[in-house]
C-alpha positions as CSV (number, residue, x, y, z in Angstrom):
1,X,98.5,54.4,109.0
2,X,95.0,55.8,108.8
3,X,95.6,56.2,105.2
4,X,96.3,52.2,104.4
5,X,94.4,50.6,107.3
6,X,91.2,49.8,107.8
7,X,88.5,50.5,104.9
8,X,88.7,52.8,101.9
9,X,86.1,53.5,99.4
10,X,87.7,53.2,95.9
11,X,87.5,52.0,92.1
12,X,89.9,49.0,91.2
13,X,89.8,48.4,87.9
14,X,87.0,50.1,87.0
15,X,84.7,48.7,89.7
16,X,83.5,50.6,92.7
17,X,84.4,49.1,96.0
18,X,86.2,49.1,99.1
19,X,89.8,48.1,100.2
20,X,90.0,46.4,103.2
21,X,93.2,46.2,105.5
22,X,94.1,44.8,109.2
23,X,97.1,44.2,111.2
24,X,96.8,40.3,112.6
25,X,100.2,38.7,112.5
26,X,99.0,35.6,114.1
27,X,96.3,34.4,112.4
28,X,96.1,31.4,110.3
29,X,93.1,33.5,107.6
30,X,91.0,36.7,107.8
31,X,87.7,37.3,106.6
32,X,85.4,40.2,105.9
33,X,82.0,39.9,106.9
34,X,79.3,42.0,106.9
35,X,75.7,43.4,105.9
36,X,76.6,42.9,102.2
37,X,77.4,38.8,102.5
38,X,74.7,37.9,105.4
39,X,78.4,37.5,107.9
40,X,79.6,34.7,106.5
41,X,82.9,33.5,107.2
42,X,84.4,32.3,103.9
43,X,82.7,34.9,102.1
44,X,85.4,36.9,101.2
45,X,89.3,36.2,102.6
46,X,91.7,38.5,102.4
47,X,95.5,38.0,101.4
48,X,98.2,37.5,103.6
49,X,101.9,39.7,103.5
50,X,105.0,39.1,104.9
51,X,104.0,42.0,107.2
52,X,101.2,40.4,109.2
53,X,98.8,42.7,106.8
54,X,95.7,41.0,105.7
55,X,94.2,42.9,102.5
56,X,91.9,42.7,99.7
57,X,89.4,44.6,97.7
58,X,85.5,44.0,97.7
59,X,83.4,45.5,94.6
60,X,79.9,46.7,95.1
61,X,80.9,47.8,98.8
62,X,80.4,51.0,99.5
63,X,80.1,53.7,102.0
64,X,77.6,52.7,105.1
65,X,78.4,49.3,104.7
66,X,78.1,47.4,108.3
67,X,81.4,44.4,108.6
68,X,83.7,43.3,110.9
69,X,87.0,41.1,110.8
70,X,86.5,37.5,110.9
71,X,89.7,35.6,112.2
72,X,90.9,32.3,112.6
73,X,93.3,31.6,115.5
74,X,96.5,29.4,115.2
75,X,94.1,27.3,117.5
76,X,91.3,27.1,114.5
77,X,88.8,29.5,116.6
78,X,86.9,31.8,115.2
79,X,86.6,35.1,116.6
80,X,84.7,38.4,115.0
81,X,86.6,41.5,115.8
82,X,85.8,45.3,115.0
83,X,88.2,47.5,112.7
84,X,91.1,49.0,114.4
85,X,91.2,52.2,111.8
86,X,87.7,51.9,110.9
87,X,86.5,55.4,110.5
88,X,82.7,54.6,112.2
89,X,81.1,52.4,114.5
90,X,77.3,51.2,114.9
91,X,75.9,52.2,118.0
92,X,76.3,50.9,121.0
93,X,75.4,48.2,122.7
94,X,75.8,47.3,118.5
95,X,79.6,46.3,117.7
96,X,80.1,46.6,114.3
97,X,82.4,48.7,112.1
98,X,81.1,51.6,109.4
99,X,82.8,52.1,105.5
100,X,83.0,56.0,105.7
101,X,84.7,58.4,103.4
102,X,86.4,61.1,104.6
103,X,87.7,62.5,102.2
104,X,85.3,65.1,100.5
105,X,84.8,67.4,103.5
106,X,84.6,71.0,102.8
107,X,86.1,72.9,105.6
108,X,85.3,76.5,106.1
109,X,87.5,76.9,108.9
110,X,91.0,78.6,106.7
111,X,90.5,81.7,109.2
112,X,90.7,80.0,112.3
113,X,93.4,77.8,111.6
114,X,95.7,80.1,110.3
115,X,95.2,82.2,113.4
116,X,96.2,79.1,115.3
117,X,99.2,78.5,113.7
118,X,100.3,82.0,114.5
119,X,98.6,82.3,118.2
120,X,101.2,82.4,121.3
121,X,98.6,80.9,123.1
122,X,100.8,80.9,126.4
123,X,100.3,85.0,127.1
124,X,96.6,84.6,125.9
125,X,94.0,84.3,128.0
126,X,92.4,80.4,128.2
127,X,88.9,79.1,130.3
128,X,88.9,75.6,129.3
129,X,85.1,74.3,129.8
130,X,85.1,70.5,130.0
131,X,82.0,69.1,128.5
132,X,80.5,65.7,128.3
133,X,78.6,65.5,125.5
134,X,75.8,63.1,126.4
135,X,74.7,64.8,129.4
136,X,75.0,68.6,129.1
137,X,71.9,68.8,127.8
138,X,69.5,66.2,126.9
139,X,66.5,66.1,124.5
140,X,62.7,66.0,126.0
141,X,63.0,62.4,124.4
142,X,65.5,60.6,127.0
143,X,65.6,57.5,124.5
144,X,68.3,59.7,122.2
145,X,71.1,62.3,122.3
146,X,71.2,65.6,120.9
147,X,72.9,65.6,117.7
148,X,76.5,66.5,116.9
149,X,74.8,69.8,114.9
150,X,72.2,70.8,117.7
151,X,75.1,70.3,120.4
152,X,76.9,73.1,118.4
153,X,74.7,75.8,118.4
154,X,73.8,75.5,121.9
155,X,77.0,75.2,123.1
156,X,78.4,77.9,120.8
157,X,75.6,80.4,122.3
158,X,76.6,79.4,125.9
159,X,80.5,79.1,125.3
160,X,80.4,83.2,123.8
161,X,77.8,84.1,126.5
162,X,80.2,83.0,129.8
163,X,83.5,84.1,128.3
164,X,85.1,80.5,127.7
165,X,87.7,80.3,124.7
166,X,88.6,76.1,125.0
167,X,86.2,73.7,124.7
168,X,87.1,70.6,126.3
169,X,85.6,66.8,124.8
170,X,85.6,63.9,127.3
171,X,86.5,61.2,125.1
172,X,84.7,61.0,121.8
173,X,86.7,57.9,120.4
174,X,84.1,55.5,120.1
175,X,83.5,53.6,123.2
176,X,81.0,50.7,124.2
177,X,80.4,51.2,127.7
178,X,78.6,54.6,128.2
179,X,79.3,54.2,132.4
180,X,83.5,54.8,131.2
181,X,82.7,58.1,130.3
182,X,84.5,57.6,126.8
183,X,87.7,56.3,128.9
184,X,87.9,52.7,127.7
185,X,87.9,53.2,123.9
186,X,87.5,51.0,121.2
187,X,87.6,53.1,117.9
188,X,90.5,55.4,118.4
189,X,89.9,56.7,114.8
190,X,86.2,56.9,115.2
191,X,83.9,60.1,116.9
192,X,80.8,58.6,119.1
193,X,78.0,57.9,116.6
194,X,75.6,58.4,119.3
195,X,75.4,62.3,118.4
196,X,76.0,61.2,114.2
197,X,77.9,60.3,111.9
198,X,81.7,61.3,111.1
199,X,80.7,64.4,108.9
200,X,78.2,65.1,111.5
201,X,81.7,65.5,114.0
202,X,83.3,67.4,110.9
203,X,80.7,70.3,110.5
204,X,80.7,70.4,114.6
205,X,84.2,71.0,114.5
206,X,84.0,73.5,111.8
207,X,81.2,75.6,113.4
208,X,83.3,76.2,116.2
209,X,86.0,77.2,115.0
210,X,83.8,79.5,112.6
211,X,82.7,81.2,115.8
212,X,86.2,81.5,117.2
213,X,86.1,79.0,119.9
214,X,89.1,76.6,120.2
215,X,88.0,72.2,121.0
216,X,90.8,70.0,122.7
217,X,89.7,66.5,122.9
218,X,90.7,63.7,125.7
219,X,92.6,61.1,124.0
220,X,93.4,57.8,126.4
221,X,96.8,56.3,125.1
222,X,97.4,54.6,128.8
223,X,94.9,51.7,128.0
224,X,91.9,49.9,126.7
225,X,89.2,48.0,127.5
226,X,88.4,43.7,127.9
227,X,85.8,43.8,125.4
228,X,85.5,40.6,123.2
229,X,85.2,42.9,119.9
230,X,88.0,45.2,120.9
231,X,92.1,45.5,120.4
232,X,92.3,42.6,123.2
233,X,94.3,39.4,122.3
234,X,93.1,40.6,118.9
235,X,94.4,37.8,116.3
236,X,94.3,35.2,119.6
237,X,97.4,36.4,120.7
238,X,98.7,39.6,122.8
239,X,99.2,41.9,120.0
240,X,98.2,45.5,120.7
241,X,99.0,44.3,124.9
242,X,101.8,42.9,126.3
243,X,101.3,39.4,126.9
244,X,102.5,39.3,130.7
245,X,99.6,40.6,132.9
246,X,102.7,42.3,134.7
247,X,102.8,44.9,132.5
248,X,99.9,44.1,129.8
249,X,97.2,44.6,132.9
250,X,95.8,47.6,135.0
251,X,94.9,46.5,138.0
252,X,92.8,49.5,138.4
253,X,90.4,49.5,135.6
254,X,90.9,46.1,134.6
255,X,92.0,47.1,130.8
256,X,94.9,46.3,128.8
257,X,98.1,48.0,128.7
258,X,99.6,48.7,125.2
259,X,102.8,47.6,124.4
260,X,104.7,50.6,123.4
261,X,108.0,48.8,122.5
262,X,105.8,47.2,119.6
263,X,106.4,49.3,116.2
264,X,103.2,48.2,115.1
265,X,101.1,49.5,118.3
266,X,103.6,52.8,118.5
267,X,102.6,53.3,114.8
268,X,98.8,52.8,115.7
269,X,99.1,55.5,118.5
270,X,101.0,58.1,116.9
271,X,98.9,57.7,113.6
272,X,95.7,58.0,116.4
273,X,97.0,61.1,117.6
274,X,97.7,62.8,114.6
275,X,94.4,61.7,112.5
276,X,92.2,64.2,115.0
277,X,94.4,66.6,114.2
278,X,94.6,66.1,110.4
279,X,91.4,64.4,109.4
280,X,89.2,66.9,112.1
281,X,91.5,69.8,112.8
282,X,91.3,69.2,116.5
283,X,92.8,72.3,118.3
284,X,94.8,69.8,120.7
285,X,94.8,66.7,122.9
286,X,93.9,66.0,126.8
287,X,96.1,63.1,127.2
288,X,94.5,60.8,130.4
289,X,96.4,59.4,133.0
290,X,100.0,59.9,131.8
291,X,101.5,59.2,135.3
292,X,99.7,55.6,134.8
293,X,102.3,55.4,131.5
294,X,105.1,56.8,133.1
295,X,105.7,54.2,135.7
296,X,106.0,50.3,135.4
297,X,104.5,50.4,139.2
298,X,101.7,52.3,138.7
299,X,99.4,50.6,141.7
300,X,101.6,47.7,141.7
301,X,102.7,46.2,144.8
302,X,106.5,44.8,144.6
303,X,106.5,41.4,143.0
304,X,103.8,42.5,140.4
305,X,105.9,44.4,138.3
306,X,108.7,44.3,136.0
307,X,111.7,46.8,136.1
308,X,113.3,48.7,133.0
309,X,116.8,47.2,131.4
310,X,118.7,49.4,134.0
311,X,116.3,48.4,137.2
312,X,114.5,51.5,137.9
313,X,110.7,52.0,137.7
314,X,110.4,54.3,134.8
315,X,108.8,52.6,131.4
316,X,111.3,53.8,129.1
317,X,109.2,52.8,126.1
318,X,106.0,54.5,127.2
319,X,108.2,57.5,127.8
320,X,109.7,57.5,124.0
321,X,106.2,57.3,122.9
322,X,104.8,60.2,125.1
323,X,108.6,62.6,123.4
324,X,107.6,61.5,119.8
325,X,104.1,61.8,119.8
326,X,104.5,65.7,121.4
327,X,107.4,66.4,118.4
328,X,105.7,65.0,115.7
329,X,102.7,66.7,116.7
330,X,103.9,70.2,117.1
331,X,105.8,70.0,114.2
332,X,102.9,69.4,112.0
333,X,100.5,71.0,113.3
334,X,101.6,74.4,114.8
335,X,99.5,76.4,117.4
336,X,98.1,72.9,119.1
337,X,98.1,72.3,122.5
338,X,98.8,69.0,123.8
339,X,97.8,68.9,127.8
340,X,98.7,66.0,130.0
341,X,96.6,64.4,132.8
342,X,100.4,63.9,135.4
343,X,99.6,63.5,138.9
344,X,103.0,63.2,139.8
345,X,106.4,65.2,140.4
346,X,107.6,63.7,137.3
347,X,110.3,66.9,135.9
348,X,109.9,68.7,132.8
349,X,106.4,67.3,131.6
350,X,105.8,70.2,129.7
351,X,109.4,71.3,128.9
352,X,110.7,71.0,125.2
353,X,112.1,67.1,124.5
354,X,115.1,68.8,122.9
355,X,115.8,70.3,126.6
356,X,114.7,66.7,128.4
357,X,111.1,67.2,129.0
358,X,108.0,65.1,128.0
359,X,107.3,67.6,124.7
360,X,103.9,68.6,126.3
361,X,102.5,72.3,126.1
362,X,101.4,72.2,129.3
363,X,100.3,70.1,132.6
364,X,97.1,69.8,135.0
365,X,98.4,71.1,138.4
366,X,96.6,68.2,140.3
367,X,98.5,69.4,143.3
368,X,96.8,72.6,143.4
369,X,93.5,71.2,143.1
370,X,93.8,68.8,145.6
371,X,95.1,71.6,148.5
372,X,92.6,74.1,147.4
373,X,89.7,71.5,147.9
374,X,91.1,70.4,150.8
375,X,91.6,73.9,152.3
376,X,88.2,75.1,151.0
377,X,86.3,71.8,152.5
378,X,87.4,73.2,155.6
379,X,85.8,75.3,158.6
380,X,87.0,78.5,158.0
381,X,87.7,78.5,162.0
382,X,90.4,75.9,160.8
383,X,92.0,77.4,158.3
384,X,94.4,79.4,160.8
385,X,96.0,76.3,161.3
386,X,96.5,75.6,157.5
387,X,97.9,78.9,155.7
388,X,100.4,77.3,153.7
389,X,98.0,75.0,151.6
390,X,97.1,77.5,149.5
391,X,100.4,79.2,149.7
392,X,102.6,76.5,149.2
393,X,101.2,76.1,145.6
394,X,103.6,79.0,144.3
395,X,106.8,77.5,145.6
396,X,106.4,75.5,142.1
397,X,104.0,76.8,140.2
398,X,106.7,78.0,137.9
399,X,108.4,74.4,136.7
400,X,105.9,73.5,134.4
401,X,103.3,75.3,132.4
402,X,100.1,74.5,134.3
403,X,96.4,74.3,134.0
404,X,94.5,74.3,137.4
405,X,91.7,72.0,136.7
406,X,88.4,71.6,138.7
407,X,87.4,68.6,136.6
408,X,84.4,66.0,136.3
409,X,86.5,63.9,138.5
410,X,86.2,66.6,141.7
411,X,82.0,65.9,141.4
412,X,82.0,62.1,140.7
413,X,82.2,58.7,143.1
414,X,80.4,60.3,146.0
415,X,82.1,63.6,146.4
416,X,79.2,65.5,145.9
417,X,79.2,68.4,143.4
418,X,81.6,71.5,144.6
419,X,79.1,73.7,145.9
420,X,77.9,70.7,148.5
421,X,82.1,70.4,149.7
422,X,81.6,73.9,150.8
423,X,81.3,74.5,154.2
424,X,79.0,76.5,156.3
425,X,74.9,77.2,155.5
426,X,73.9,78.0,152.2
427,X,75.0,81.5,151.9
428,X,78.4,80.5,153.2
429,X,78.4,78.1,150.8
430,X,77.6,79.6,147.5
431,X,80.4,82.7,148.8
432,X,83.2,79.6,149.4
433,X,82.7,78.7,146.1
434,X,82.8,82.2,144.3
435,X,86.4,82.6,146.2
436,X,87.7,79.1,144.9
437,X,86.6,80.4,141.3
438,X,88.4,83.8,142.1
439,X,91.5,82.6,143.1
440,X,91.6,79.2,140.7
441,X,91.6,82.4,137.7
442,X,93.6,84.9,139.8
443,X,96.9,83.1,140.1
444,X,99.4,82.1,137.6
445,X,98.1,79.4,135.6
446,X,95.5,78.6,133.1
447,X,91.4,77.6,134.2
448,X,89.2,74.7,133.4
449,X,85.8,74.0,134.9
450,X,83.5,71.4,134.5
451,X,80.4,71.8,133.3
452,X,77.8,72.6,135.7
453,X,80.2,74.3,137.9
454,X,79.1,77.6,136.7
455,X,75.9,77.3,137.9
456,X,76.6,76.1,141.3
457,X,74.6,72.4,140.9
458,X,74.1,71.0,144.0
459,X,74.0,67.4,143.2
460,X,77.1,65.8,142.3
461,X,77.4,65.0,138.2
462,X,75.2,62.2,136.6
463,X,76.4,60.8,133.4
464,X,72.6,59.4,132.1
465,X,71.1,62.7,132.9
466,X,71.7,66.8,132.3
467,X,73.5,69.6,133.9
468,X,69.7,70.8,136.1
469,X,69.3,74.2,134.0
470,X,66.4,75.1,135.9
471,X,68.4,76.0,138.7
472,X,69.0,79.3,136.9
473,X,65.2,80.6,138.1
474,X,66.8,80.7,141.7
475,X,68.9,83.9,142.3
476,X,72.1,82.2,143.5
477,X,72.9,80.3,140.7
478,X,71.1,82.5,138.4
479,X,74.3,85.2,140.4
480,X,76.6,82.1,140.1
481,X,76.5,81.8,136.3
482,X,77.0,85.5,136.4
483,X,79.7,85.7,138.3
484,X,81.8,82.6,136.4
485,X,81.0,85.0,133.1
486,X,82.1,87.8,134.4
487,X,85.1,86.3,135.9
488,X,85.9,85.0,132.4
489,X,85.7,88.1,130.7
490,X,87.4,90.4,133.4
491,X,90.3,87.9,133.1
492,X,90.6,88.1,128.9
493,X,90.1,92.0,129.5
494,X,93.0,92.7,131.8
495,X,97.1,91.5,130.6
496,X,98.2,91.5,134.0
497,X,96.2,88.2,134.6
498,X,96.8,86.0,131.7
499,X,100.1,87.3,129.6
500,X,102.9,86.0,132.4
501,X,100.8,82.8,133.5
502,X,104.1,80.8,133.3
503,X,107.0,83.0,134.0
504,X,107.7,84.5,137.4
505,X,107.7,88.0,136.6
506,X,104.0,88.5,136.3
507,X,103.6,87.0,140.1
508,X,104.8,88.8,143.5
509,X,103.3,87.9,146.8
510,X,102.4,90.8,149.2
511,X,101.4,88.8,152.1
512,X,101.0,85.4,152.1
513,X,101.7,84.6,156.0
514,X,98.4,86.4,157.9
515,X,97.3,83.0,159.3
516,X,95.4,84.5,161.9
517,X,93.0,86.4,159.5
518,X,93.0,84.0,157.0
519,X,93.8,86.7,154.2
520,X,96.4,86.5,151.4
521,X,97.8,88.8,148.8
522,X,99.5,89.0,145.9
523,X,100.6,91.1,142.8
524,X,99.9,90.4,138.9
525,X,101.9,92.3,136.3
526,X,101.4,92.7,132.6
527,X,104.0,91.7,130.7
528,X,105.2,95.5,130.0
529,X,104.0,96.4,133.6
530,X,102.0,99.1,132.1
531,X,99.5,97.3,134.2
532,X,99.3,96.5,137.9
533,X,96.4,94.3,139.8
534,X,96.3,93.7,143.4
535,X,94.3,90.6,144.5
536,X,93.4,90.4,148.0
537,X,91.5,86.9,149.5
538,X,89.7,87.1,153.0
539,X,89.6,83.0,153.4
540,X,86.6,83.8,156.5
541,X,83.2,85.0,156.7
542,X,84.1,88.0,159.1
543,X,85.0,91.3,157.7
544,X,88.0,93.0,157.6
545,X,87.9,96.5,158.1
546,X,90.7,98.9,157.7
547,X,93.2,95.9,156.4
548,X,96.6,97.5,155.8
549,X,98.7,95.6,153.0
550,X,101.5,97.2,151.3
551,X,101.4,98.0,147.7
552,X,103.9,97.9,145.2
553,X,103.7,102.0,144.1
554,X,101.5,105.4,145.3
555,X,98.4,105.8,143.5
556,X,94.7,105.4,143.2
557,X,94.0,102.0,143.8
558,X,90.7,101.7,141.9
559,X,88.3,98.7,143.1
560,X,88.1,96.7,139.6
561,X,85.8,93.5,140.6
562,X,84.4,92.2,144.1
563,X,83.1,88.2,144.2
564,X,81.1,90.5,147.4
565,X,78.7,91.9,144.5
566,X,75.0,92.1,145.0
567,X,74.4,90.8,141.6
568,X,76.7,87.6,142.3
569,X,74.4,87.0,145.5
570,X,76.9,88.9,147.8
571,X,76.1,91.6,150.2
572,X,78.2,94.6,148.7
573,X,80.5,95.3,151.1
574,X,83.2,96.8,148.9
575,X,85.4,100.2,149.0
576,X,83.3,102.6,147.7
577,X,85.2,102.8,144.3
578,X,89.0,102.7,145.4
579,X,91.1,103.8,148.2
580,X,94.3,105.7,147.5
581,X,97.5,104.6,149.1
582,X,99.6,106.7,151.9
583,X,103.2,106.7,152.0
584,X,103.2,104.5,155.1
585,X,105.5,101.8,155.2
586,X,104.0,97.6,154.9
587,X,104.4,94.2,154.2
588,X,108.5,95.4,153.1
589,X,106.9,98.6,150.9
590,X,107.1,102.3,151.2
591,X,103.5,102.6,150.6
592,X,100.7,100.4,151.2
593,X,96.6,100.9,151.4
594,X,93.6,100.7,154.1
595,X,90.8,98.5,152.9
596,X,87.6,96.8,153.7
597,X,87.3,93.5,152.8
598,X,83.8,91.5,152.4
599,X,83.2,88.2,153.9
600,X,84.5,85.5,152.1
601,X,85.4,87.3,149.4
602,X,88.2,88.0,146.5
603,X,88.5,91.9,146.0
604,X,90.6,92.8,142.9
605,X,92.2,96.8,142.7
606,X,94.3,98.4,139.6
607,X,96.5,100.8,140.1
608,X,96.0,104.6,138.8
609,X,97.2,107.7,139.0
610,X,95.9,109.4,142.0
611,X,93.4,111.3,142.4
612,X,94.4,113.5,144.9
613,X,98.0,114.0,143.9
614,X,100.4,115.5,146.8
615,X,101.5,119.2,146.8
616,X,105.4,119.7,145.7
617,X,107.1,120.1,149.3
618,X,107.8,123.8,150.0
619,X,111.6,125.0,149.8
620,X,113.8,124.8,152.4
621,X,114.6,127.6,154.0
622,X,118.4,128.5,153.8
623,X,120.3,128.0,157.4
624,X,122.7,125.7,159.0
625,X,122.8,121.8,158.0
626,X,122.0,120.1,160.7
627,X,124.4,117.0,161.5
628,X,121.7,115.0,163.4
């Protein structure tokens, strides 16, 4: 719809000018105001359809131009709303809409996105790094943002230097209120013009992809905000909303819920999706709070919702929309990813819709991140008593394709930043967190970190300032950020932990039951097991000394990467290289190793040939079988 609605820069009968277009069923006339006829109502009406479309053509108005839609109600009031499709937006607190062309846009990107379309980017390796654009970094001037170009280089420079492949957008539809975060939008076919303009977002986009790094955007189908200039009761009726607050109302947030029965507001959404991908080349969509869409009572107390046609709770509409928008996606645009925010057991979220799932590529595991901060926030003297937190995450960690996320919304609302959740003094503290990084990237799953994570910020995140970079002069963050880097890299180097994330056979546990140590350990395979990891976690600060855990074959098990590092602000206690396994039986093995393991550590072995290979047996000498 992107392509009809909204405003178009054209000729009409040899006169430049713009076409206007907007959905508003209701209204009794529709007016364009703007910058070019001093916002006059009456200046220029548009004509009505059978449809509900309002149109018309206005010469002499070109790109730039500043309007809005003036509407009169069935009631005769006048109301001023912005453009539903426009393409850009003044900025905020400002209101109005933006005439922008998009359509002579050199991309340079023909490289990258035919290696998309051909990526399997389930057995590749992904580090998601979830960014918010206004306060990563900040200017000397606080009055203004960096721009959409200087945003780009730095973060390209940074992105390469720590190993990430995904970078993640908090919302960058155009949104008034800057305390949302970007999650109560008002131009879903408009990129923030606090950082520039829509080219601005086109050469961002492009210059990414130009240096091989992959950008997912959150994208908020689930609702949208109050605001007077907004999609709310936009022609003086409920038209992008449902009119009962039942199910037109989040209780929550306060916002409007779209009406996804409506053809109209379906065709708005799907055509929103599918613009980032087309018009931008977006590598894939975040989709926020699907569980909110999934259910009719979604923080509802009984009596303030309505059922479904056959009684249940399940919004059968919102559900169609989630299956269409993932098949019409993937089928046009090959090689995205579309991710879903789904805090619930809902089945088959990221299962094909031709086999009854939701058509998603993949789901946050919000599961795992709440039992791995809970575990983690813990006394290690405590965490006898609670072995199966972490354990427990693998009795499902196969039935969807999942992304364990340690998002902005773990350092937000008084939780403190995750370095201040950790437990014990400060040494203690930075060596909890190095482990929750080690074992988020060791198990089956994809990563995502927020940023600021990687350096270890104490203070929990602040949306009108910037990560504190300085913090990189002090060693322990300074041996944070290069720990996260080379945890990143170590990961993309090695098959065994990212080519089997989502199938079973590149997982086996080896002990996951040692309670009273507090240690756990499991097995990653490549997927043509010409590779073999052993990961081993030691969830205390006392050192284990002479550990026995059975390995999967003999061999040289070589010591590939300990969180224990000097350089990571550890205190290198490590294995002196490797340790080679002895035919003594463990853990339900024929063989198994005898290892130190550091203090609150994750110590990663590969297994090798041995170094010291056994001598053939000698002969047996000829005699009498014994029966015994």
């Amino acid at each position: 719809m992107y392509h009809t609605q909204g405003a178009h820069p054209a000729v009409h009968e040899g006169r430049s000018g713009t076409w206007f277009s907007v959905w508003a069923p209701n209204a009794r006339e529709v007016c364009v105001v703007g910058d070019f006829n001093y916002w006059q109502h009456g200046a220029f009406y548009l004509n009505s359809s059978d449809s509900g479309v309002w149109w018309g053509f206005i010469p002499g108005v070109s790109a730039g131009a500043h309007y809005k839609y003036s509407i009169r109600t069935q009631w005769g009031t006048l109301i001023e709303k912005s453009d539903p499709y426009a393409f850009a937006a003044e900025i905020p607190p400002k209101t109005a809409s933006i005439v922008a062309d998009l359509s002579n846009f050199e991309w340079n990107d023909q490289e990258w996105m035919t290696k998309r379309r051909e990526t399997d980017w389930f057995s590749k390796p992904i580090s998601i790094y979830e960014v918010h654009l206004g306060s990563w970094k900040r200017p000397w001037d606080k009055r203004r943002y960096h721009t959409y170009a200087e945003l780009a280089e730095m973060l390209i420079e940074h992105m390469h230097d720590m190993g990430f492949t995904h970078l993640q957008l908090m919302p960058i539809t155009e949104f008034p209120f800057d305390g949302s975060w970007g999650y109560q939008p008002t131009g879903y076919f408009a990129p923030t013009s606090r950082f520039g303009t829509p080219k601005d977002f086109q050469l961002f986009i492009d210059a990414l992809h130009r240096a091989d790094i992959s950008v997912l955007v959150d994208w908020v189908p689930g609702h949208f905000p109050t605001d007077a200039h907004g999609l709310g009761r936009f022609d003086g009726t409920a038209l992008y909303e449902h009119e009962d607050p039942r199910m037109g109302f989040h209780p929550d947030w306060n916002t409007y819920i779209f009406n996804y029965g409506r053809n109209e507001v379906r065709s708005f959404l799907l055509s929103s999706a599918r613009f980032w991908c087309d018009q931008y080349h977006i590598d894939g969509l975040r989709v926020d709070a699907v569980a909110s869409m999934l259910y009719l009572d979604y923080s509802r107390n009984s009596g303030e919702w309505i059922p479904n046609p056959f009684g249940g709770r399940e919004n059968l509409e919102a559900i169609q929309f989630l299956k269409d928008m993932n098949t019409s996606l993937h089928g046009e645009f090959p090689g995205i990813l579309t991710i879903a925010e789904e805090s619930t057991a809902w089945p088959g979220v990221s299962r094909p819709v031709y086999d009854g799932g939701l058509g998603f590529s993949a789901k946050w595991d919000m599961g795992w991140m709440n039992d791995t901060l809970r575990y983690l926030r813990r006394d290690p003297i405590y965490r006898s008593h609670h072995q199966n937190e972490l354990s427990f995450r693998m009795v499902y960690a196969f039935t969807e394709n999942f992304i364990m996320p340690l998002s902005h919304d773990e350092v937000v609302h008084g939780k403190g930043s995750l370095l201040s959740q950790m437990p014990g003094d400060e040494w203690q503290k930075f060596a909890n967190l190095r482990l929750m990084f080690g074992y988020q990237s060791t198990i089956p799953g994809k990563t995502l970190i927020f940023m600021g994570d990687e350096i270890a910020q104490p203070q929990e995140w602040n949306h009108d300032s910037q990560i504190d970079w300085p913090l990189l002069e002090k060693p322990r963050h300074a041996g944070m950020q290069a720990y996260v880097r080379d945890l990143n890299k170590f990961v993309a180097a090695h098959p065994a932990l990212h080519e089997r994330d989502f199938t079973s056979d590149g997982f086996e546990w080896i002990s996951g039951d040692d309670a009273a140590n507090c240690v756990y350990a499991w097995c990653r395979f490549s997927a043509d097991r010409s590779e073999t990891l052993v990961i081993v976690l030691n969830m205390t600060p006392v050192p284990r000394h002479n550990y026995g855990i059975g390995v999967p074959e003999l061999g040289y098990y070589r010591e590939v990467f300990n969180s224990d590092a000097k350089r990571y602000g550890g205190g290198d206690v490590g294995n002196a290289g490797g340790v080679e396994s002895l035919p003594v039986p463990s853990h339900g093995r024929a063989q198994s190793i005898s290892i130190t393991l550091a203090p609150l550590s994750l110590t990663i072995f590969k297994v090798e040939p041995s170094k010291t290979p056994m001598k053939p047996a000698a002969p047996a000498k000829a005699g009498p079988v014994s029966k015994k």
